[in-house]
Every structure is written in C-alpha cells, then in structure tokens.
N, C-alpha and C positions, 0 to 999 in steps of 0.2 A: 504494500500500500504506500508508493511515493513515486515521486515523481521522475524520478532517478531508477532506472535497473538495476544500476551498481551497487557493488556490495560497499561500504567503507572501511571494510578490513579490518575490523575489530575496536574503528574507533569511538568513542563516548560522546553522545552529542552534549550540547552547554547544558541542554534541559533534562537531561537525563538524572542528575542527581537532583534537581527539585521534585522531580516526579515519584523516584522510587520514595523520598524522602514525604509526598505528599500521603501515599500509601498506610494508613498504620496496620496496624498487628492484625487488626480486624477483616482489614481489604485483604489483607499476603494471605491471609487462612484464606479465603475466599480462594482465589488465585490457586493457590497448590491443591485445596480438597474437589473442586470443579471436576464435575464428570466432564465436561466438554471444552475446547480450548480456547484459551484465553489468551490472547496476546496484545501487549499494552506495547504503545510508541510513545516516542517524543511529536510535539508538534509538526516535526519533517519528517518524519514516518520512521526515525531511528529505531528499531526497536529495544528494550530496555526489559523485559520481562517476555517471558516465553514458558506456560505453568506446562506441568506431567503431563496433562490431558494433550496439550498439544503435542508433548515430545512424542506421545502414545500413538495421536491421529500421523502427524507427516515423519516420523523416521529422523527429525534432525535432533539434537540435545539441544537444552539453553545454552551450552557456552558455546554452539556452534552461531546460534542464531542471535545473540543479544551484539547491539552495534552493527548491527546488519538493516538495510532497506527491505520493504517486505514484497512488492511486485517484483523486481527482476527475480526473486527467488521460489516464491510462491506462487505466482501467479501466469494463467494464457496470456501473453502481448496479445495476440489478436481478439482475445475476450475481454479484453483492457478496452482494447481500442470500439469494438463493436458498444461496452456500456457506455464509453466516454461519448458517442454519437447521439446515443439514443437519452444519456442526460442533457447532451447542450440541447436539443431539440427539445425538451423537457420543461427545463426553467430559462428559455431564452437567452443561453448566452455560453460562451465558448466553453469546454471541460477539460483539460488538457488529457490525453489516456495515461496516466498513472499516480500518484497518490492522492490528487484531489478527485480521483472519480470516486471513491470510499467513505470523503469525511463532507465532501461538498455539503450533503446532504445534512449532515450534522453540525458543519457548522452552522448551517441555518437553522438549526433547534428543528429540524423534522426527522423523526424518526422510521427506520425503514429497514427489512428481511428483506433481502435478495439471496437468492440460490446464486452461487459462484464455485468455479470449480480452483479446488487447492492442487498445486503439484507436489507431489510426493519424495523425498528425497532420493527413491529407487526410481522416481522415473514417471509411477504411475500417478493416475487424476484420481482423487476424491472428490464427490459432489458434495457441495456442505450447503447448509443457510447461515445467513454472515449477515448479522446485528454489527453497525460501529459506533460507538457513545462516545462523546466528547466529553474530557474534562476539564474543569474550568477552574480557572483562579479567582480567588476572591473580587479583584474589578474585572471577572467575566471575561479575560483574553485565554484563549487556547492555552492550555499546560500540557496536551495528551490526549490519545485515545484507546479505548478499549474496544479488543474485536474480538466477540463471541462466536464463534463457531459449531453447528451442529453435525454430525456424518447425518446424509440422507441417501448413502448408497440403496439401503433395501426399499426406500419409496422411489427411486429411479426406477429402481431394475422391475416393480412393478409397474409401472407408469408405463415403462418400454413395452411387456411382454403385453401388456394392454393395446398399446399401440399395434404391437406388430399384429394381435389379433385383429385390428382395425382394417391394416395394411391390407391383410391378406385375404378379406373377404370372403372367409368361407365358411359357411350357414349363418343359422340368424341368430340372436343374442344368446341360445342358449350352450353353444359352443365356447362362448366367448368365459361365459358364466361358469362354465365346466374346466375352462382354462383359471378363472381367479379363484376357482374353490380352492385347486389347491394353491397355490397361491396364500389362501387363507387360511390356509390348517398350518403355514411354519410364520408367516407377516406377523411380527410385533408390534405394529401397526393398524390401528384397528382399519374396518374397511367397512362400508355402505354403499349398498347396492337398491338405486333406487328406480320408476319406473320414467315413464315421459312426464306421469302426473305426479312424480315427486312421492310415491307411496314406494315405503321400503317394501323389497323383494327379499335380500339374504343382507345379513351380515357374519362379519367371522369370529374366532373364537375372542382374537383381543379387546374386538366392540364389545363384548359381554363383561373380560375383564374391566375393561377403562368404563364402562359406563353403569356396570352392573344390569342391562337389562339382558335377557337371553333373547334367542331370537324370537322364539313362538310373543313376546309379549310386545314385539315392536314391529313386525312385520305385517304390512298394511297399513301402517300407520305413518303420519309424515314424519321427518327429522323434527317438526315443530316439538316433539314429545321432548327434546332436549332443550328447548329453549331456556337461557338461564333468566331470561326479561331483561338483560344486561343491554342488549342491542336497540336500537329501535328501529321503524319504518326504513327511515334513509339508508341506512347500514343495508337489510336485507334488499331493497331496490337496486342500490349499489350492485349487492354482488348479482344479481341478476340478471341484469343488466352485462355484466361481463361475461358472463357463462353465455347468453344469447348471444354476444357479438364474438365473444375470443373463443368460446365452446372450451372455457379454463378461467378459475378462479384461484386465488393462493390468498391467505390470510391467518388473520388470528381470531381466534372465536373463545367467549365464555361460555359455556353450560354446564349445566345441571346435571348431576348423576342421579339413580333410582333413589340413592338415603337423602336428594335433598342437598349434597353438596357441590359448590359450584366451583369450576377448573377452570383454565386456560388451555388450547390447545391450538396446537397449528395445522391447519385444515389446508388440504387441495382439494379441487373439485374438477373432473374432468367431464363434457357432455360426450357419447357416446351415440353416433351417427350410423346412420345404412341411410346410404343414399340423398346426403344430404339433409336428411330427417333426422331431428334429437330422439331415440328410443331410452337411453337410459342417461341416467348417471352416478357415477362411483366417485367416493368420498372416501380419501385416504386422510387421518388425524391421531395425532399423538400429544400426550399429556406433557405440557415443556410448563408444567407449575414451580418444578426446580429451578429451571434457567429463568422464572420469573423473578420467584423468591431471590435466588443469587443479582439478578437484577436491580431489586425493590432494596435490598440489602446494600449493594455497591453504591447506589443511588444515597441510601438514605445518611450512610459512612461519611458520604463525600460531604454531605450537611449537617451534620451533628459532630458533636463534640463525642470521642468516645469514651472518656473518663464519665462524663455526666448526663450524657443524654441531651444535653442543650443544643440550641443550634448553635452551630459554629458559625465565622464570621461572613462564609459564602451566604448561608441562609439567612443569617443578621440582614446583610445588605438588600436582599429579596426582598423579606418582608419590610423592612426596611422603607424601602421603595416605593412597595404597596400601603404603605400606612401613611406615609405625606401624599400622596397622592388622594386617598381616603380625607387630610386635613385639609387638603387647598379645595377639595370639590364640594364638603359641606362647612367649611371656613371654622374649624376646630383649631384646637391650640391641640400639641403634641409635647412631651417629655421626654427626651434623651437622656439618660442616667448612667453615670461611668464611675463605677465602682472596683476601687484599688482595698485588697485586705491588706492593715497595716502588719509587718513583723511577721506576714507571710512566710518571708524569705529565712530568717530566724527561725522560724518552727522549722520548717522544710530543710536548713541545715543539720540543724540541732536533734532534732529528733528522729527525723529520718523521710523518705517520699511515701512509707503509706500513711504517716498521719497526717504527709502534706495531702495525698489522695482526698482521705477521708474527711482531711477540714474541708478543700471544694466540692466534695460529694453534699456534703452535708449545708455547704453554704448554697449550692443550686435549689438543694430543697427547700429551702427559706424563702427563698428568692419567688421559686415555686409558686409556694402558698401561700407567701404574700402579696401576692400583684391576682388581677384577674385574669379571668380565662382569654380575656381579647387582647391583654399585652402580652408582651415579648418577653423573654428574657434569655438571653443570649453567653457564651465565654469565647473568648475572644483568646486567650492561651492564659498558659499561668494564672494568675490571682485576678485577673482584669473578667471583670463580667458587664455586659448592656442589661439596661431594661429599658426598653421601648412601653413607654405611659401613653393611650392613646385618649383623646377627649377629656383631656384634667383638668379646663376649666379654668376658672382664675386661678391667679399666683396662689393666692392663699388657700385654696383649696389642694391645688400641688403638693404645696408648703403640708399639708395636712399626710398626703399620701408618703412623701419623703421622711417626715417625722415616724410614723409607722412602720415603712422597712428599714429606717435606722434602728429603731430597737429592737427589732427582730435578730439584727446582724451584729449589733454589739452585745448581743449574750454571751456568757461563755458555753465554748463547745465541750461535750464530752467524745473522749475517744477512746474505747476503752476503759482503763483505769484512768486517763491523767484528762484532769481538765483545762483546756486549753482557751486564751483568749487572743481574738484576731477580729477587733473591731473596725470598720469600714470606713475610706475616705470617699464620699461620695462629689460628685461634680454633675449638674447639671443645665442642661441647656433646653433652650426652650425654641418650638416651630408655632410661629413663625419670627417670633422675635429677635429671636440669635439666631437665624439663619434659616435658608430655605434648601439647601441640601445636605447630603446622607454627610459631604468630608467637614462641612462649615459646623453642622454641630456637633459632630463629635470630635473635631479640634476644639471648638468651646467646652463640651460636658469635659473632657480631657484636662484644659485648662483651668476650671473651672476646681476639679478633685484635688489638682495640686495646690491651689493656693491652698484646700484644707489641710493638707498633708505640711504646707509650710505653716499653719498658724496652729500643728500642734496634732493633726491625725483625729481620727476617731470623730469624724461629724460630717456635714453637708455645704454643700452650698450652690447657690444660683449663679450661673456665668454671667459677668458683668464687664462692659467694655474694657473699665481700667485693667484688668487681670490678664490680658495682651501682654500689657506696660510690665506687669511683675512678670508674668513670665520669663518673658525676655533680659530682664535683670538676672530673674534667676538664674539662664543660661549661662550669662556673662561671666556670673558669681561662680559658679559652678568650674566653668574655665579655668579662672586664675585663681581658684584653692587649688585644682591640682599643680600648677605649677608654686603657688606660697611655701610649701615646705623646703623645694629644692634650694628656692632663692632666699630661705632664713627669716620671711617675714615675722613669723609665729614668737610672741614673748609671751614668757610667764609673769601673772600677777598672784600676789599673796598673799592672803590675810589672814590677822591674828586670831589664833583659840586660847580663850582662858578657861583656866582650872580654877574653880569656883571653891574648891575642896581645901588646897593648897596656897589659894590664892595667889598665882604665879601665870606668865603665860609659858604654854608647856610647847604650843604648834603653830603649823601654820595651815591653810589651805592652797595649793598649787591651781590656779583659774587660770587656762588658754586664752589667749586675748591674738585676733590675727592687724597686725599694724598694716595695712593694706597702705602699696605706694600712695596711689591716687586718694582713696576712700575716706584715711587714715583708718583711726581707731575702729576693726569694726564688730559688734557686740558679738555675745556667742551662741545667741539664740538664731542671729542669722545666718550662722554657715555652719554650726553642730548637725544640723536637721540634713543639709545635704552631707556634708562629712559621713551622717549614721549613710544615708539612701545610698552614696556611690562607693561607699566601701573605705574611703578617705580614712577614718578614725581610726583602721588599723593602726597603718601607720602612725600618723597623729599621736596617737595614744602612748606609741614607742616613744616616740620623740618628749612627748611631755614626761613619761618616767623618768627618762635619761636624764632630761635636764632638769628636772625637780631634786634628783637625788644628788645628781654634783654636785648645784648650788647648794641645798644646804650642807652638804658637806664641807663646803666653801668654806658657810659661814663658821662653821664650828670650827674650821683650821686658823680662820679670822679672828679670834673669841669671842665672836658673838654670842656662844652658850650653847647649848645641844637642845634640838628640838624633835618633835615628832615632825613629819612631811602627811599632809593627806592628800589623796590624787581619784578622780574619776576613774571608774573604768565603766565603758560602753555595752551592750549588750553583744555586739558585735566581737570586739575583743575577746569573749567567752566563749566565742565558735571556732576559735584559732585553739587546734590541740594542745599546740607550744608554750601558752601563755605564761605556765607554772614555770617554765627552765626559762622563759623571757627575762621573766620580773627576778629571779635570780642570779642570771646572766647578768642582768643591770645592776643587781646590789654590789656584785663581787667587782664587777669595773669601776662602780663609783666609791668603793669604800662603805658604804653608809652600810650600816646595820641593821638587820632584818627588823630589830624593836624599833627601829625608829621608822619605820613606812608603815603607814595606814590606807587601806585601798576601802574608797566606799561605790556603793554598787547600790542599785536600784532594787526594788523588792520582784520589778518584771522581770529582771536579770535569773534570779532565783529561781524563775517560773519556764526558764525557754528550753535549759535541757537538765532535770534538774541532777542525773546521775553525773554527766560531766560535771556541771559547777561545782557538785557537794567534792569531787574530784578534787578539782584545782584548787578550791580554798581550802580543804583539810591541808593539802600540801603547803601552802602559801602560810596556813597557821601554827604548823610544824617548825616552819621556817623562823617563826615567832613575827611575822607579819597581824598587825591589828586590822580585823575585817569590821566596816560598819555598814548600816543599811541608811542609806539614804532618802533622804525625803520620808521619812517612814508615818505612814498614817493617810496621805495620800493616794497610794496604789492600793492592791490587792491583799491588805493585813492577816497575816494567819497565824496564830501561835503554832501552828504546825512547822510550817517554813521554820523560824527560829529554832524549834527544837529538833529541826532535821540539819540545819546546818551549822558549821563554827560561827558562829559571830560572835564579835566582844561588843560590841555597841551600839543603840541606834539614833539619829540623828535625825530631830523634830524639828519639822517643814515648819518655813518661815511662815505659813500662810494659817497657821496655828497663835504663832506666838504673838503675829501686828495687833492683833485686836483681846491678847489674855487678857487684859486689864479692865476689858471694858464689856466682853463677851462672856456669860459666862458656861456657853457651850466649850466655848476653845478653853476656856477654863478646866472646865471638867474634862476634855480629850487629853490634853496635856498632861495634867494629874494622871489620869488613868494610864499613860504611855510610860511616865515615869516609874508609877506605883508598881505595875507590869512588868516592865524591866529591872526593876531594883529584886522585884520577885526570883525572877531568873538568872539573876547575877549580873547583867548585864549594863554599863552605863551609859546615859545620855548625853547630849549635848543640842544644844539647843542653837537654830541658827535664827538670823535675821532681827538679832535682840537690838535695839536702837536707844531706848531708856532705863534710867535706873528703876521707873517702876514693873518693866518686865522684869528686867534680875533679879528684883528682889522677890518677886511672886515665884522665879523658878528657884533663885537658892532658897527657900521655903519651902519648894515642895520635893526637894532632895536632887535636882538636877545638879551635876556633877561638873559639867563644862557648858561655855560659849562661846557662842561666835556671832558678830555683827559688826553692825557700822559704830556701837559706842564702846569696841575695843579698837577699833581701827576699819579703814576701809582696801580693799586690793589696791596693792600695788606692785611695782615692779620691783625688782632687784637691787635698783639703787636708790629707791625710796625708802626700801625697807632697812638698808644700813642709814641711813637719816632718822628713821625711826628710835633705829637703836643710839644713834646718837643724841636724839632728844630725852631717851632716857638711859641716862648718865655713860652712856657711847660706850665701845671698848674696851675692856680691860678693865670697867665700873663694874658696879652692881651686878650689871647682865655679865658679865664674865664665867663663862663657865659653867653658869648654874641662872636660868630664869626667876628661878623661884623668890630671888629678892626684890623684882623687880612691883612698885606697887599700885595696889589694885586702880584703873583708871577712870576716869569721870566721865562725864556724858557729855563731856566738851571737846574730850579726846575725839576726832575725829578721821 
C-alpha cells in the first residue's frame, strides 16, 4: 500500500517510532492475539508492524516485512492500476495506482471492504477482504494506518464452481443445486439458496450453525425471518437495486439469530440466470462479530485513556468541538477546567507508579460523579485532566459548580493502607469570554491553574487577562533561576533563636534570599514555588547546606560563640536516596558538628514516603543531627507521625502566635501544642514573636525557645557580625559561649 514498489531496505521511517509508541499495551495485544492480519504503516505506507496472523496468511516474518513499502510487495500492479481507475472515476479526481489507492478513501473518513488479492511470499494469490482505518493525531493529521485482512479463499472457490455451473449451461437449477449441496456439506460458510421470489429453497449445514434455525423451519420463508430491524427501507432498496443491475451485491448486514441475538456479518449475494432470467439466488455470509469487536476495541483504545477509561485528548478535542458548537448555536456560556494534582509527582516518586495509578484511577472517578452526564471529562496524560462544563450559566453559578469538585478532589485519598493527599490546582476559562476556540481556552484554563499553583496550590481560579502578564514573568523567572546558582546570585540571611530557658541566644535560622542582577532582592515565596515545580531545590538545597555550615563555622573560628544552624529541607530533597550520606558528606567538609545542624521539614514531608523518611532521619538523628517539624499545627497534625518518627522538636506557625494575645483560640492551640509536646518530651519554639506580650504568654506557658522580629530580623552574613558587634562584638561577652549574652527588648530590631 504506497506509492512506491520499492522496498527501503530495512529503513525506519520518521513516523514510525511515534506510531508504535502511539500503540499501548492494549492495541499490541490486539495486534499479536488477531485471528486475521493486521498490518499497520507509517503515513507513507512504511510498514512498522506486521502481527502472527499475517506472518500465518503470506509466508513473510515481521522482521522481513517491517520498513518495507507494502504494494510493490504484496500487491497485482495491474490490480493496483485497474482500482486506481475505477476510484478517480469515483470521487472525480486523479488516484495515483499505488498507496493512495488504499487510504484515499480513509483519508476522507469513508469507510470501505474491498476484496483484493494478496501475493504470497511463495509466489501464490490469496483473495482476502481489506478494511484500511486511518489513525489520527490529536489535531487530526495522518499518524498511520491499519489494514485488516480476511482469507476468502473458500467463498471464491465457491463463487467460481457456481459460476462455472452458470458457464456451462447444463440443465436447469437443479443441477446446479446438486453441485452447491455438496459444496454445503464441507463450506464454513453459511449458504442460502433462495427462489426468483426470494423464498428460501435449501440452506447448508453452517446457516443452521450461524443462525440457529434448521432448514425445515426457514425454508419457504423469506430471509426477512433474519431481519435484525437494524437496517431500514433505503438500505434494503439499495441492495436491490444492485443485485437487479450488477446480478451481485457484497456488504455488511446485522441480524438476528433464532435466541434473539443480533450479529454482524459479511454477506455476498449473487443472482443466478438461465437465459437472461433471474431464477435464483444464493447468499454466501459469515459471522466477522470478532473483527468487529477487535475493530470497536482498536477504535475505542485510540480514544480513551487506558489507565482510566476517560477520553483521551483525540476524543477531548471531538467533543470538544461539538460542544462550542452546541454554545455558539443556542448562545450558552461553556467551562473549560484544567486540573493539575498538586505533589503528584512526589507520591509517584516516592511511593511508587501503582499508587500513582491508583490516585488517577480514583481521581477520574471523582471527576466522574461529580460533573453531569452531559459534561466531559477528559486526561490529557499524567496528572493533567479536562472537564468540559456545558450550559453553566453565570459566573456565579460556575463559581458554584467549581467550588463542588474542589472538595471533592481535595479529600484525602485512601490507597490501601496509606492515606494519601493530592489536592487540585484548578484553572478555568470561560466560552465565550476567554475565547472562542478548543487552543485559546485551554491556553487560558492552563494559565489560568498556574497562577493557582503560584499563589500556593490546592484551589481555583477564573482566567483573567492580567494572568498573560504573570505568566510570562513567570517564564522569564523560571529562566534565570536556572542559571542564578551557577553565577552565585543566591545569599544567605539569618536570624536569631532564643532560648527562653537559659536565657541566651543558642541559633540561628539559614533563609535563601536570590539577589537577582536586574530585580535585586527577590523574596522567597517567589521563586521557592518554581524551585519545588522544576526540580531546582535539589540542588539549591545542597548549596544552602554547604554554605550555612561553613559560615557558621566561620563564625565560631571568629569567636563569635558556637551556635546551632537550622536549615529547610524541601519535600523534594527526601526523594533523592542520597540525602542521608549528602548532609554528612557536608558536615565532615565543613567541620561543623552533627549537634550543631538542625534540619526542619514540613509535617507533608513526613506524609510522601513515609518508610524512606523514617529512613533518612533515624540516620541523620544517629548522627546527632536535631530534627524539627515545621510550621506545625498548620498541615496534617497526627500524634501518630511524631510517634512514628525521630523528632526532637516542633516549631509553632507564626500564624498562631500574631494574634495569642488577643485570640483566645490561638491561645488555646498554642497551649495545647506546647502542653503536647512537653508530654512527649519534645521542645518548642515559637516563630514570628514580634512583642514582649507574646513572650511572655509563651514563656508562661513552658515554651522553650524563639524566634522573631523582636530578637532580631534576617540578615546577611555581615550584618550579622555587626550584630554581634553591637553586642559587646568579639572576644566580649558572646565569646565563646552565647549564653551571656542578655535577654533583648522589643526595640531590638
């Protein structure tokens, strides 16, 4: 099937690896288990797969035939040439004889059986029936085609011995009849034998198998006894019509078997003449429900997602299509919804790809039975899913529907034993207001999810022009952090912890800050969030150890006094196996001593894989490293977590302690987080203290350290030897030993 005889000698065409790779697991079974052959091309007719069934039918292997053209090989030139005639004549316009005489017809989305004869690697012709289905890429250009093949030798060979009876004109039909009986006693095939007036005469033994009626119970009666009611008028006029002009009809028919159930099958009909006069006619048909099935299947593969059942994005765009179309014709508002699961990527590291399966298994199902029967909802690869909202009405009424499968999607999932949370950034756009085609809104609903994902994940939002503008920022941003590490932008800031117990300050906290050339100072809320997304904070993360543990190494070679160091670590940084020989590798270069690093980590941290973490921090606590939980009270809280992991300490969110004084919820959580931890041995420390009347409500309630703006605010490296030279510098007080250093004011700044 190309246009070309020639063979290319074994080479790969360009499309060839998008095609096999279009295939999944699901189609290749199809392909190898096929009773009948299947052979798939590239859009030039390379061929690129060649299943059993075929090796079976023509005598070649696949590795003789793949990267091979298929008409100079398989195929009559002069029966190339006679269809290529009789299709330009057809749909008006030229057919070249060779691989567009096979897919022409497909590429126009008509589907079409033709009998073609295959040549055989020994030489000899098999007659087959040759289905070609076009596959298509998501924007609908040619990727391939699939050529289904049937053997119809044994309906030839009786087709002929019918004929030659014709030919040979000797007696009257019941000669002829006496020639198809037997005929009928070995034909797999079933056969009907009917009169001028269409009343069956005989059939053979396989019409009884395929239809379940015997003969005594169909005989004299018309074929109408099979009708499935599948067809209507125009259909049976059609064939009638062909049979009176061509005295031959070929087709496909549904009916109805004796239990009531209905088939396909592929039907010839030939009329049967003396003299110019139709006297009978005989009906050769076979049950081809397999090669439908395998059809309906290949078809259905090529549009749905095979993890979830959903449609994939070829059938996204379809309906797609059809659904603004549906908006613009009854002047409807439409919802495009483009949904990213946060930390996705995190579980799917961390845990492994079935509980990544199982989270989009089970997030399609949400999706499901959250939306109605008349929307879409679509996966698009990986964690990215559509919902197609049709008729939503005003914003606010949208606003209604969006709020709905948010909380459906940020529940946590179970999988198993562990339960998992992967709450959803969603983005959407609106038809017709953000745009009147399938790429214009879903570049908006797209844009749209990330601004969520940059102001923090886990919500929605409506696309709004400005969100171009950040996008495009973001891009920019995105750029030159990968190159800020190489070129040294990145400085550490620091700020004080005090020991509330001792009264002394004991630490410091290590805060990335990137001095961006042009931007300068830029905060870390705006390029953490990419940093986690593009993998950046690995590294990053290294970087800031290293330099956190020199420096205070520094200072203590300085006299500045020995302190503790506390340093982030990301969630990401936990999916790197190495982490534990990293942070070690770093102590032993920098000097600094395992009791003086404190790594604090997020309580989600805890939750992504939890047999590796309990791993790495047993190790990291061995080492005598201080492990604290971060922001605690915030996230996911479980006395379980702490009693499953090392931790020596937890640190209580600023967003607790701004209002202790005046709240007395945060009052009581506080207390309670304390009281909690003091239970388990565990100490606190308290961030974002700013006045003396929060201190004194925490050192009353047994909090053990802090940190805020009225010990000090971050700074750099040589702010913070000014620090200490403001109090009593060098080789003072602070020498050596923090602890003399005293308690400071709320003026302290």
């Amino acid at each position: 099937m190309t246009d070309s005889p020639e063979s290319t000698g074994g080479e790969t065409a360009p499309d060839q690896t998008d095609l096999l790779q279009s295939l999944t697991a699901w189609q290749q079974a199809i392909l190898q288990g096929a009773n009948f052959s299947i052979i798939a091309t590239d859009e030039n007719g390379v061929i690129v797969s060649f299943n059993p069934a075929a090796e079976r039918m023509l005598g070649y292997s696949a590795d003789e035939m793949i990267g091979k053209m298929t008409p100079g090989v398989l195929h009559d030139p002069e029966e190339l040439a006679d269809r290529a005639r009789e299709l330009s004549e057809e749909l008006g316009t030229v057919v070249a004889p060779g691989y567009a005489t096979f897919v022409t017809k497909a590429n126009l989305g008509i589907a079409e059986e033709r009998e073609w004869t295959y040549l055989r690697k020994d030489g000899s012709r098999l007659p087959v029936l040759l289905s070609v289905t076009a596959l298509r890429r998501p924007d609908h250009t040619i990727l391939g085609y699939l050529g289904i093949a049937v053997d119809i030798t044994e309906r030839k060979r009786l087709e002929q011995a019918i004929a030659a009876a014709q030919a040979r004109e000797v007696g009257q039909y019941e000669q002829r009849l006496r020639l198809s009986n037997k005929v009928f006693e070995y034909s797999s095939e079933a056969i009907m034998v009917t009169d001028a007036d269409s009343r069956i005469i005989n059939v053979n033994p396989a019409f009884t198998g395929l239809t379940g009626y015997r003969a005594d119970e169909v005989i004299g009666k018309t074929p109408s006894i099979l009708s499935s009611g599948k067809h209507d008028r125009n259909f049976y006029e059609a064939m009638w019509q062909n049979l009176l002009t061509d005295g031959q009809w070929a087709g496909e028919v549904w009916d109805r078997r004796k239990d009531g159930s209905i088939y396909p099958k592929w039907t010839v009909i030939n009329a049967v003449r003396e003299n110019g006069v139709t006297t009978h006619y005989v009906a050769l048909f076979s049950d081809i429900s397999e090669r439908k099935e395998h059809e309906e299947r290949i078809n259905y593969l090529a549009r749905h997602d095979h993890l979830t059942g959903l449609p994939n994005r070829l059938m996204f765009h379809e309906r797609m299509q059809h659904a603004l179309a549906r908006a613009e014709r009854n002047s409807n508002r439409l919802a495009l919804v483009f949904i990213d699961l946060d930390r996705f990527k995190n579980i799917n590291d961390s845990l492994g790809h079935f509980f990544g399966d199982q989270l989009l298994i089970q997030t399609a199902q949400r999706l499901r039975s959250g939306v109605r029967v008349s929307d879409t909802v679509a996966r698009l690869g990986g964690d990215e899913f559509l919902v197609v909202l049709e008729n939503v009405g005003d914003q606010n009424r949208c606003a209604q529907l969006l709020v709905h499968l948010h909380e459906r999607l940020e529940q946590p999932y179970r999988i198993e034993e562990a339960v998992i949370h992967a709450p959803p950034s969603i983005g959407v756009a609106l038809y017709p207001d953000d745009g009147a085609d399938i790429v214009t809104l879903m570049r908006h609903a797209d844009t749209a999810m990330y601004q969520v994902k940059a102001k923090g994940r886990n919500g929605w939002s409506f696309y709004a022009p400005r969100m171009n503008d950040e996008v495009q920022e973001r891009i920019v941003l995105e750029r030159d952090l990968r190159l800020a590490l190489a070129r040294g932008e990145f400085v550490l800031h620091y700020q004080p912890q005090w020991d509330l117990t001792n009264d002394c300050l004991f630490g410091w906290e290590a805060l990335v800050r990137w001095q961006h050339p042009q931007r300068g100072l830029v905060p870390p809320d705006k390029f953490i969030p990419i940093a986690e997304e593009t993998g950046l904070i690995v590294p990053l993360g290294d970087w800031v150890l290293e330099t956190a543990c020199r420096e205070i190494r520094d200072w203590e070679q300085e006299g500045l006094g020995s302190y503790r160091i506390a340093i982030n670590l990301s969630a990401r940084q936990f999916t790197q196996q190495a982490l534990g020989e990293r942070i070690e590798a770093i102590l032993a270069a920098t000097g600094l001593a395992p009791g003086r690093l404190e790594l604090e980590i997020t309580e989600s941290v805890l939750m992504e894989d939890a047999d590796l973490t309990a791993e790495i921090l047993q190790r990291l606590k061995q080492l005598g490293v201080t492990i604290a939980i971060d922001d605690f009270g915030t996230g996911y809280s479980s006395l379980a977590y702490l009693k499953a992991f090392p931790v020596n300490k937890l640190k209580i969110d600023r967003s607790f302690v701004r209002d202790i004084v005046s709240d007395p919820n945060d009052a009581a959580i506080v207390s309670a987080i304390i009281s909690m931890a003091r239970s388990m041995g565990l100490v606190t420390i308290a961030e974002g203290v700013e006045t003396e009347a929060q201190r004194d409500f925490l050192m009353a309630q047994g909090c053990q350290e802090l940190q805020g703006y009225l010990f000090g605010r971050p700074m750099n490296a040589s702010a913070v030897r000014s620090f200490f030279g403001g109090q009593d510098g060098p080789g003072g007080a602070v020498s050596g030993n923090a602890k003399q250093m005293p308690l400071p004011s709320a003026t302290i700044q």
